[in-house]
N, C-alpha and C positions, 0 to 999 in steps of 0.2 A: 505437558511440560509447562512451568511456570512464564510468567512473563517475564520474570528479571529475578536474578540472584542477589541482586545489592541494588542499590539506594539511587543506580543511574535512574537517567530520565530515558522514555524509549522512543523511539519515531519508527513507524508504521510508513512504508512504502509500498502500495499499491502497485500491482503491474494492469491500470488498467483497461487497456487494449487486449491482454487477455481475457478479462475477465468480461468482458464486451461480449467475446466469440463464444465465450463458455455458457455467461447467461444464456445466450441466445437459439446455438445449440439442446441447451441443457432443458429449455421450458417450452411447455405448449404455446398455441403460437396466440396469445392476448392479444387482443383489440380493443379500441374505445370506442365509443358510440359514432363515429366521425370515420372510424375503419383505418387507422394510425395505427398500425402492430405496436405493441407494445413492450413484449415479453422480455426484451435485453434491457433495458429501463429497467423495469421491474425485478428483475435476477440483482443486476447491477447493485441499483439501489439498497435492495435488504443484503448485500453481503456487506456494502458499505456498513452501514446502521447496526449491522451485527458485529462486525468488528470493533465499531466506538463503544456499543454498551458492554459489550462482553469484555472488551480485553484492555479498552479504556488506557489511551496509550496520552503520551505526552503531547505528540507532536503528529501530524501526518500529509501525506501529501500524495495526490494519483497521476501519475506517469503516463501517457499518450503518444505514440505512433505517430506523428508527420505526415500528411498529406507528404508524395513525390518520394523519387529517389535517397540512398542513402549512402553513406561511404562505402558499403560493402556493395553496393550494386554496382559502385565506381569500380570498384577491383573485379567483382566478378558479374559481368550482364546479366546471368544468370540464377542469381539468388532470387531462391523464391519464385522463380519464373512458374514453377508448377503449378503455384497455387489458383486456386479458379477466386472471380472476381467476389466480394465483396455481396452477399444477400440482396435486393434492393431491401427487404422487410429491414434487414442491419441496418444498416445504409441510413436509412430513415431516420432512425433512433438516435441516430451519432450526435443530433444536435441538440436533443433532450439529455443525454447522459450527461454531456459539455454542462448544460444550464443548472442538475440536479447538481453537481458538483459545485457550482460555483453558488446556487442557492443555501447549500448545507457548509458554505462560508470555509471549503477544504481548497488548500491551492493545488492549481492543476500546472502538469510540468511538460512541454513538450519543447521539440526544437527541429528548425529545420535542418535534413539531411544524418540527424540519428534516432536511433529505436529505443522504445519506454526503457528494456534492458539498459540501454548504456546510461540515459539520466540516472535511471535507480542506483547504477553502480557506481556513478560518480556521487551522488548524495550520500549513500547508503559509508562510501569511503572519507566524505569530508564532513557526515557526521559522528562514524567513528571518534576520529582522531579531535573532534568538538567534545568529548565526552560520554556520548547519545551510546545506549545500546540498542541496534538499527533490526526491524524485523520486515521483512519484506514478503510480502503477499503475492506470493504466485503459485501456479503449478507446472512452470517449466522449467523443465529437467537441468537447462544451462546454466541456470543462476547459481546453481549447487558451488560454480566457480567462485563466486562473490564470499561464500561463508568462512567468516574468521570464531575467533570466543566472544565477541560481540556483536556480531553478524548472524542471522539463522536464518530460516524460511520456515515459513505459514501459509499451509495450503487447506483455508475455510472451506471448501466443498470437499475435501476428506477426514476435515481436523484433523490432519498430519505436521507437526513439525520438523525438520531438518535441521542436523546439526553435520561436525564431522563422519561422526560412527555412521548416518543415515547414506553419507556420500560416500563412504568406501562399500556401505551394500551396493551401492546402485552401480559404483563405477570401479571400483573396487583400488581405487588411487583416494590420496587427502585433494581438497579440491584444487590445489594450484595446480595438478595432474588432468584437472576435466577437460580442458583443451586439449591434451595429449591426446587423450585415446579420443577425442572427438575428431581432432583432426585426421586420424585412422580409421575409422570408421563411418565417419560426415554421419552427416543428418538429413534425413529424407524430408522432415517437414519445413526444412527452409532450401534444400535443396543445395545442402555442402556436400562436395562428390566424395572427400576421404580420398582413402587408397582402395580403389575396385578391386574383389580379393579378398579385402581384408575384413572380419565382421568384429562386433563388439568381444570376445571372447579376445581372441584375437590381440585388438589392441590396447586390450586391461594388461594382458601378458606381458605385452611390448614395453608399456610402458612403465609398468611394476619392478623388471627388466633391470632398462637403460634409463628411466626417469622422465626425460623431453625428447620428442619427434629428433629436435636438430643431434641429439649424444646418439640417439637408434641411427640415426643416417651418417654419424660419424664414424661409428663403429661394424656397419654392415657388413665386415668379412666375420665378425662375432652371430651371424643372425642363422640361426635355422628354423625350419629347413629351408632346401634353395629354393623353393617356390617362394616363400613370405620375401627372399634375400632379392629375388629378382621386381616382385611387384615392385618393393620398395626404391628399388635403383631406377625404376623405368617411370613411378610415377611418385617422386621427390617434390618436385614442386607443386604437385596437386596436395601432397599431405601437410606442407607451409601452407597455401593459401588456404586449407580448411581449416588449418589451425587458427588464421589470421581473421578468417570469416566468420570462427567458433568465440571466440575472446569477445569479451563486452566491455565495453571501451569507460575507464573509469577516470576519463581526463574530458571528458564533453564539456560546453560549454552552458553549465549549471553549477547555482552558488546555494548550500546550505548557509541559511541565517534562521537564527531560533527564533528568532520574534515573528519571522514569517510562517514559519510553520506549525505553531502552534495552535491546540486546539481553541478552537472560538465558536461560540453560539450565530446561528445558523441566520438566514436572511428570512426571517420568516413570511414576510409577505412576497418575496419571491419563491418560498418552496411550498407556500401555500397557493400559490394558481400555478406554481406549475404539477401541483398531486390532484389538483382540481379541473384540470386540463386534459391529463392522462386517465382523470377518475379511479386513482390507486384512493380508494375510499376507504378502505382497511390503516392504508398508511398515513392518511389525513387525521384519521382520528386518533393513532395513538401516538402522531406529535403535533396536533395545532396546540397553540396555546392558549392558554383559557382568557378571560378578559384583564383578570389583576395582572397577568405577566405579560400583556399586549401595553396595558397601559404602563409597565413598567421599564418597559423596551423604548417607552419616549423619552422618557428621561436619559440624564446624561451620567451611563451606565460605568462601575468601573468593572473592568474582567480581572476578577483576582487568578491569577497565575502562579507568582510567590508566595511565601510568608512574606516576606519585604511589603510587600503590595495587599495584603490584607490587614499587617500593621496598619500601616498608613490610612486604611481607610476605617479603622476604627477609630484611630485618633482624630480624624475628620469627621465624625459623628459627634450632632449636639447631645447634650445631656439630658437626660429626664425625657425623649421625645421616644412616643412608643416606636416599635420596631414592628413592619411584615414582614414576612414570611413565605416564602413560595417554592416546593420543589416541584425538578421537574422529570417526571417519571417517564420511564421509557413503554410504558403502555396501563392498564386501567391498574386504578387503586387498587393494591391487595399488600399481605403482611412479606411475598415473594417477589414483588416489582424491583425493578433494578432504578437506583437514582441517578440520572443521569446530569444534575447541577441543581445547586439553589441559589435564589435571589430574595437579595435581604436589601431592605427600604426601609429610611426613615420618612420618603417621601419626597425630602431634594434633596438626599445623598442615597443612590441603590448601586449595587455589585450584584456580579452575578460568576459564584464559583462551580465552574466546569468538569462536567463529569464525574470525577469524584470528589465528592464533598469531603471525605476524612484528611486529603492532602494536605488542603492548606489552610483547616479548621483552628487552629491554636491561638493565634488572636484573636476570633471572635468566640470560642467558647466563653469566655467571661462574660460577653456582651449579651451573651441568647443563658448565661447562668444568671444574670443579673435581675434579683429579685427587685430593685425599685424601679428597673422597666417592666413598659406593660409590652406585649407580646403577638401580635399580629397573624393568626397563620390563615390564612387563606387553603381552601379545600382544593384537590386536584381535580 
């Protein structure tokens, strides 16, 4: 599936506190010479990096779990109570993942007393309606609720996409129905009880049916057979509060702003000791920076984003003064390397255009055609 149908801009939301459990599970168990497991870092890390070069989104940002209690443990004590605690080998890595993040200059979103879910779905809803076409990175099944025609889901450990068609295979409702039949048949891995009785089959029926939990309980002398008519009459309020447990809260207290969430070039000497730290030596080497984009990183840089903002910085270029040249590739020179930004100097004026370079090249093509400058390119 493409990334975008028209000319939006996109923001990429991370769920990831999932993506934490899944590295972690998912890889053998890495070490560094210090005896630091490593492996949920490292899972972590390359899904991040693989998302920015491969799918090269506008904007992004990674969603995080809260330390403590949350509104849904307030209603029910028992959410989640199942779950067994936290790996120590996990555990460990939580404050590496935090520092990778905040090295590779991507904002991280948490809040106390709610789950990565509901930041996601409150960003994911106030960048809708900003204009953004929102792609959210997970592989739990709940999110499916979130999905509008600007809304999907991206699951990088099956390259699967979600849209609606994807959500009526799964739940066999469009998704403002996925609490429906969630709250009918709960969910064992956060430990929402449902209606006992009832399994998924079941409450696809139901609710394909009568449409929402409250029209199925309104209507109960319409329900057969009398077994399904009895659960539902005896356990009502267990199928609300799974419903209310199931919904992911798109009113939390988190603010989309564009200029925060955009993509930006990375803190490189913070993401360079901490890949030197972890001894991810593989991933040192296909992003340290070489010396011309080290020295060019001192200077006082502009991040072109717009065309607006790469006009500008043409017209602030002297005349006649050669120009370099630097891109920066997402792993060794070859004719199949992906570019992940270039930075153009005169020396005391450099920019550096992110990601993809063809976006907001139209200004300065003239400038890099311009036969009476001389031309600078520095090798990668």
């Amino acid at each position: 599936m493409p990334d975008s149908t028209d000319a939006k801009k996109i923001l990429y939301l991370i769920d990831g506190s999932a993506y934490i459990y899944r590295a972690f599970f998912a890889l053998p168990a890495l070490n560094n010479s210090k005896g630091l497991q490593t492996n949920a870092v490292y899972g972590f890390m390359t899904t991040l990096l693989k998302i920015i070069r491969e799918h090269r989104p506008d904007g992004l940002a990674v969603a995080f779990d809260e330390k403590g209690p949350t509104l849904r443990h307030e209603a029910f004590k028992e959410y989640k109570a199942q779950r067994p605690p936290m790996p120590d080998g996990m555990k460990a890595q939580i404050p590496y993942i935090h520092r990778a993040v905040e090295a590779l200059n991507i904002p991280a979103v948490r809040q106390s007393g709610y789950e990565a879910d509901d930041l996601i779905g409150t960003l994911a809803r106030q960048a809708e309606q900003a204009g953004y076409d929102v792609v959210i990175v997970t592989g739990d099944k709940d999110m499916l609720q979130l999905l509008t025609p600007h809304v999907r889901i991206y699951d990088p450990v099956k390259d699967k996409w979600s849209g609606d068609a994807e959500c009526v295979a799964k739940f066999g409702v469009q998704p403002a129905g996925v609490v429906e039949v969630m709250g009918l048949m709960g969910d064992t891995s956060d430990n929402i009880p449902g209606v006992k009785g009832i399994g998924e089959k079941t409450a696809i029926k139901l609710i394909a049916q009568f449409g929402t939990i409250e029209e199925l309980l309104r209507r109960l002398d319409e329900v057969t057979p009398v077994r399904i008519k009895v659960l539902l009459t005896e356990q009502a309020e267990n199928a609300r509060l799974s419903r209310k447990l199931a919904t992911i809260d798109t009113q939390s207290p988190v603010e989309f702003h564009p200029d925060s969430y955009r993509i930006k070039p990375p803190h490189d000497e913070q993401l360079t000791d901490l890949l030197r730290e972890l001894e991810f030596t593989s991933l040192l080497k296909s992003l340290q920076s070489s010396p011309k984009q080290q020295e060019m990183h001192a200077q006082d840089i502009t991040a072109i984003e717009d065309e607006a903002t790469a006009q500008r910085f043409v017209e602030s270029l002297p005349k006649n003064q050669p120009l370099g040249l630097h891109c920066l590739l997402a792993g060794q020179p070859g004719v199949h390397t992906d570019v992940l930004g270039m930075a153009v100097s005169t020396g005391e004026h450099a920019a550096f255009i992110p990601i993809d370079v063809h976006t907001f090249m139209r200004p300065i093509l003239p400038v890099l055609h311009d036969t009476q400058r001389i031309k600078v390119v520095s090798r990668p």
